[in-house]
VEXMIKE-636806 format. One record per residue (C-alpha): chain; residue number from 1; residue in one letter; x, z, y. Coordinates in steps of 0.2 Angstrom, whole numbers. Layout:
N
   ch     i   aa      px      pz      py
    A   NUM    a       X       Z       Y
...
This chain:
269
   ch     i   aa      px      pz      py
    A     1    x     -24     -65      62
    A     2    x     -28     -57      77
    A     3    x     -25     -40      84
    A     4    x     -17     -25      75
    A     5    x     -22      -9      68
    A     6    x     -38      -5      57
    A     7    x     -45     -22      64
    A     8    x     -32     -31      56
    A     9    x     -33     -23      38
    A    10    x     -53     -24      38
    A    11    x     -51     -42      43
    A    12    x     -40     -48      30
    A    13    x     -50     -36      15
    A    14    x     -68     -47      23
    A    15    x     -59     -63      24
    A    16    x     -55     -60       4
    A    17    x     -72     -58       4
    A    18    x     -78     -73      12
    A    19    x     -65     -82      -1
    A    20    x     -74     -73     -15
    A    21    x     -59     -60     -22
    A    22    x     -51     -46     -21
    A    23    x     -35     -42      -8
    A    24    x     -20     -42     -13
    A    25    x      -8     -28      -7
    A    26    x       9     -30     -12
    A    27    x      20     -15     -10
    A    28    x      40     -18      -6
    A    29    x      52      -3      -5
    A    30    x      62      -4      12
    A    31    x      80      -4       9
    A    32    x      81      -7     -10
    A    33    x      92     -15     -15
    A    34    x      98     -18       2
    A    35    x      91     -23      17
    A    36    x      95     -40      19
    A    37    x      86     -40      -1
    A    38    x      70     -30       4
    A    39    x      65     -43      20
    A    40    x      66     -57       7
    A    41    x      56     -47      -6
    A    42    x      41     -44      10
    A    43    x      43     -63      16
    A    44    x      41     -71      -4
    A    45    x      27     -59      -5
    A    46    x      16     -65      10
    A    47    x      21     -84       5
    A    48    x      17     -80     -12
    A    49    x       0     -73      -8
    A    50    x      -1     -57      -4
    A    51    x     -14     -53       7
    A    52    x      -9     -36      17
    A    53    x       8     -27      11
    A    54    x      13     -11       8
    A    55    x      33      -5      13
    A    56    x      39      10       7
    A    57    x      50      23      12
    A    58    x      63      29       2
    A    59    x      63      48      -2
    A    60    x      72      59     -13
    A    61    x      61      69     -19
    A    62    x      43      56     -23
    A    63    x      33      67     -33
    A    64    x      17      52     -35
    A    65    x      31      38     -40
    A    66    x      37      36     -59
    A    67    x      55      30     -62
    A    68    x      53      10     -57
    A    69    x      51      18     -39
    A    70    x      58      33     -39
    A    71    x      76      27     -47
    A    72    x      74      12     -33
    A    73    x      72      24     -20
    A    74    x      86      33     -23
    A    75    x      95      16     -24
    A    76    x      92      15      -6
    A    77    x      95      31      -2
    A    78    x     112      30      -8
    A    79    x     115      14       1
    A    80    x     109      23      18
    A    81    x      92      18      19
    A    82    x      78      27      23
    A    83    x      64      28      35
    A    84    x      72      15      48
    A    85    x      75       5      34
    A    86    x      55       2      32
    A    87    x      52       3      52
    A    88    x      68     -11      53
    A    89    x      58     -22      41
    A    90    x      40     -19      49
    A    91    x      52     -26      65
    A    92    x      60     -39      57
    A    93    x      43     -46      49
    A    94    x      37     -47      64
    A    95    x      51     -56      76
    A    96    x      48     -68      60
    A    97    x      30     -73      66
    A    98    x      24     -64      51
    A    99    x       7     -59      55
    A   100    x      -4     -48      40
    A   101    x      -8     -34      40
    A   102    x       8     -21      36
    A   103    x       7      -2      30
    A   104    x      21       9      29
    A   105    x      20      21      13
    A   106    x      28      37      18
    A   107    x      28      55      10
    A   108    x      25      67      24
    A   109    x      42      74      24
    A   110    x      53      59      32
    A   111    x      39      58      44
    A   112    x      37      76      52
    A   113    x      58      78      51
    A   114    x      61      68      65
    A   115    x      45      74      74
    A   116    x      29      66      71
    A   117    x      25      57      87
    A   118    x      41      49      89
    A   119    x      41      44      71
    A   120    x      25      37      74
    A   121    x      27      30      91
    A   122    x      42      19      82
    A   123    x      33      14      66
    A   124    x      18       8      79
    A   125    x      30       0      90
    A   126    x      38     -11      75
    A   127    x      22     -17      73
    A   128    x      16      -7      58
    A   129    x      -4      -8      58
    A   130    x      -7       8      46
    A   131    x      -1      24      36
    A   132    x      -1      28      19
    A   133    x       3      46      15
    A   134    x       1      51      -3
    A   135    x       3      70      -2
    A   136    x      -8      71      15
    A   137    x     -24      74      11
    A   138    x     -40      71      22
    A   139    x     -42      84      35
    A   140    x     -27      91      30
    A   141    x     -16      86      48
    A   142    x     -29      85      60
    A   143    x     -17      81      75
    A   144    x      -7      66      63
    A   145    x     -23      58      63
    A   146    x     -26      61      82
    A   147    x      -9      53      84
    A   148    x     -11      39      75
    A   149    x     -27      34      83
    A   150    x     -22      36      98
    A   151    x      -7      24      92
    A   152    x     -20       9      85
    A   153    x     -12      16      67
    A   154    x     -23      16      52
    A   155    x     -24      29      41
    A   156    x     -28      26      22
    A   157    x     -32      44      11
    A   158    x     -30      42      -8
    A   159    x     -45      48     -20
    A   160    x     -42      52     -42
    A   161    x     -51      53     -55
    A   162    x     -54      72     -54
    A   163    x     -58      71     -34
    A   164    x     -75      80     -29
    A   165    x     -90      69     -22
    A   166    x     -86      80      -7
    A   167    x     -66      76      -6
    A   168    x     -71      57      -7
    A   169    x     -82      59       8
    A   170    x     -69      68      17
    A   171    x     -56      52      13
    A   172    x     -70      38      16
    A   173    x     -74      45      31
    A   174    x     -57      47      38
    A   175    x     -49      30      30
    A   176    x     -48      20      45
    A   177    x     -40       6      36
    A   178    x     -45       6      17
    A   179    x     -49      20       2
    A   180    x     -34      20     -10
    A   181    x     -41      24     -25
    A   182    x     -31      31     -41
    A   183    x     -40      27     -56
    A   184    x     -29      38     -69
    A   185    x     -18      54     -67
    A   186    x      -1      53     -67
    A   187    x      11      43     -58
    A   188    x      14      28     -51
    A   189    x      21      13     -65
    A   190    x      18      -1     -75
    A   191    x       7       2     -90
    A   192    x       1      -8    -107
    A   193    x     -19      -4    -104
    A   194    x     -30      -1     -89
    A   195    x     -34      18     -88
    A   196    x     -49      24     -97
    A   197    x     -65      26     -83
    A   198    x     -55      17     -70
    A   199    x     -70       5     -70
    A   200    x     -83      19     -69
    A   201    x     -72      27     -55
    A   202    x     -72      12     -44
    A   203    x     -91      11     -45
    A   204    x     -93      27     -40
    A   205    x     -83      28     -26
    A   206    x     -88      11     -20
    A   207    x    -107      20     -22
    A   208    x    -102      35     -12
    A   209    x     -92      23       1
    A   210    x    -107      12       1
    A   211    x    -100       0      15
    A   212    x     -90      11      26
    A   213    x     -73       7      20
    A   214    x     -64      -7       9
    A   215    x     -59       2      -6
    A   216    x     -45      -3     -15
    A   217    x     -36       0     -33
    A   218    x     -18       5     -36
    A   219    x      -5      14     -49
    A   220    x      -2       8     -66
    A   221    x     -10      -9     -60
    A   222    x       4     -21     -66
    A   223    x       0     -39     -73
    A   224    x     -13     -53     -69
    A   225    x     -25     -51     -83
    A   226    x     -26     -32     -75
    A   227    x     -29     -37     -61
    A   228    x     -42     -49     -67
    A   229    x     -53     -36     -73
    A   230    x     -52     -27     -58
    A   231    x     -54     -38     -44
    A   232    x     -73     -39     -48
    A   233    x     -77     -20     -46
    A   234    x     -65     -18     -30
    A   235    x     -63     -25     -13
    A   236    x     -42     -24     -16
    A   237    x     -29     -21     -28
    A   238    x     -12     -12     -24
    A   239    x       1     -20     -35
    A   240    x      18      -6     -33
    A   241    x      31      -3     -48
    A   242    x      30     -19     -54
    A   243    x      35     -28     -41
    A   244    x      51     -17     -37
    A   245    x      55     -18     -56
    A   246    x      53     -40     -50
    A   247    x      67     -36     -36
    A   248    x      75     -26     -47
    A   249    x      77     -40     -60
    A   250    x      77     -56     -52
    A   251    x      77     -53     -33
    A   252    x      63     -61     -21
    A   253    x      62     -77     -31
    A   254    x      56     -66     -46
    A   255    x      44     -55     -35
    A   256    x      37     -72     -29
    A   257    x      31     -78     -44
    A   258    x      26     -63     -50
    A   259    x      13     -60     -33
    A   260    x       9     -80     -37
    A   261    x       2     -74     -54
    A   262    x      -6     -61     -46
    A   263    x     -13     -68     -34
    A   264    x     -21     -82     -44
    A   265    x     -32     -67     -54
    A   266    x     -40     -61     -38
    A   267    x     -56     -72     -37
    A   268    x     -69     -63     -45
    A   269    x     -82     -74     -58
C-alpha cells in the first residue's frame, strides 16, 4: 500500500470495496499482556485478515471501555505500559515491513500530558497513519486537528445513537480517516445480540455522509455472524473487546483464528 496518512486508510476501506466487503479493523491493546505478547497479537491480526488495525493505549481511567478492555488496560499499566507501549508497536510494525493502515486509540489525557505536539510528532514518526480519540469531539480541539494535519495524521470522530444530524456533519466533515459509528449506548464489550436500530443508525449516517467518508461500525460487535449482518449496511467493522478477551485466553494464535472467522463474514451478498 502506498503512502501513509488518510490516503492510506481511504485506500484500504476502497480496496474492500473493490473486493465486495466490508474492512476489517481489528483493535490490539499496546502493552497487554506484555509487549513482546501485543506485537504478536498486531502481526496475527494483519496475517489473519485484518484489513487496518486499531492499537490502543492503555489508561487508568477509560470511561468508553467495559471490563474486557478496561481490566486489560490496567494489566498493562501495572506492567509499565502505556502510551510508548502503543507508539513502540506502531515502530516495531513497521521495521517489520508491516505496511496497512495503523491507528492509535488514545483518550485525550495520555496525549496532552506529555504536550500534544511532541506526543503527536512521535506517534507520526512511528509510522502511525491516524488518531482515534473517543472523548474528543469534533471541533472540540481545533489546534489538535491542525497539528495532525499538519503531521499527515488522520483524525477519526465517533458518532451515537442520540448524535444530532448536526453533530454528524460536524464529525463527517472533520473525519479525515473514517466515521466511527456507535450503534448502541454504553460501553465498549462483547454482547449476545446486535443493538436495536444499529441497522437504521448506519443508514442514516451513511445518508448524511453520502460519500464524503468511509463509515465504519464498532462496540459490542463481537462474532462473525454479527459481523455478517453488518458488513452489508457499512463500509468497515471495528472488532475491539473480543479480540483482547482472544489475547487474554489463548495469546495471538487464539486472536488469529478469531480475525480469520471474521474476516471470512466480511463480503457482503
Amino acid at each position: 500500500m502506498s503512502g501513509r496518512g488518510p490516503g492510506a486508510i481511504r485506500e484500504a476501506f476502497a480496496a474492500a470495496e473493490r473486493d465486495g466487503r466490508s474492512a476489517l479493523v481489528c483493535y490490539v491493546l499496546a502493552g497487554f499482556p506484555s509487549e513482546a505478547d501485543a506485537l504478536a497479537a498486531a502481526e496475527a491480526a494483519l496475517a489473519s485478515g485484518a484489513d487496518l488495525l486499531e492499537v490502543g493505549v492503555p489508561f487508568s481511567d477509560p470511561l468508553a471501555d467495559g471490563p474486557t478492555i478496561a481490566d486489560a488496560g490496567r494489566a498493562a499499566l501495572d506492567g509499565g505500559g502505556g502510551l510508548g507501549s502503543a507508539i513502540g508497536l506502531v515502530a516495531a510494525l513497521r521495521a517489520t515491513g508491516r505496511d496497512r493502515p495503523i491507528m492509535v486509540m488514545t483518550y485525550l489525557n495520555p496525549l496532552l500530558a506529555g504536550g500534544e505536539r511532541e506526543t503527536l510528532r512521535a506517534i507520526a514518526a512511528a509510522g502511525a497513519d491516524g488518531l482515534i480519540l473517543p472523548d474528543l469531539p469534533a471541533g472540540g480541539m481545533p489546534r489538535l486537528e491542525r497539528l495532525a494535519a499538519e503531521l499527515g495524521l488522520a483524525m477519526t470522530f465517533l458518532v451515537a445513537p442520540n448524535t444530532t444530524d448536526e453533530r454528524i456533519g460536524a464529525a463527517i466533515a472533520a473525519s479525515t480517516g473514517f466515521l466511527y459509528v456507535v450503534p448502541l449506548l454504553g460501553v465498549t464489550g462483547a454482547r449476545e445480540s446486535m443493538a436495536e436500530g444499529a441497522v437504521a443508525l448506519l443508514d442514516r449516517v451513511h445518508r448524511l455522509a453520502n460519500g464524503r467518508v468511509p463509515v465504519a461500525a464498532g462496540f459490542g460487535i463481537s462474532t462473525p455472524e454479527q459481523l455478517a449482518r453488518l458488513a452489508p449496511v457499512t463500509d468497515g467493522v471495528v472488532i475491539g473487546s473480543a479480540l483482547v478477551a482472544a489475547v487474554r485466553d489463548g495469546g495471538a494464535d487464539a486472536l488469529g483464528t478469531l480475525v480469520g472467522r471474521l474476516a471470512a463474514a466480511t463480503p457482503r451478498p
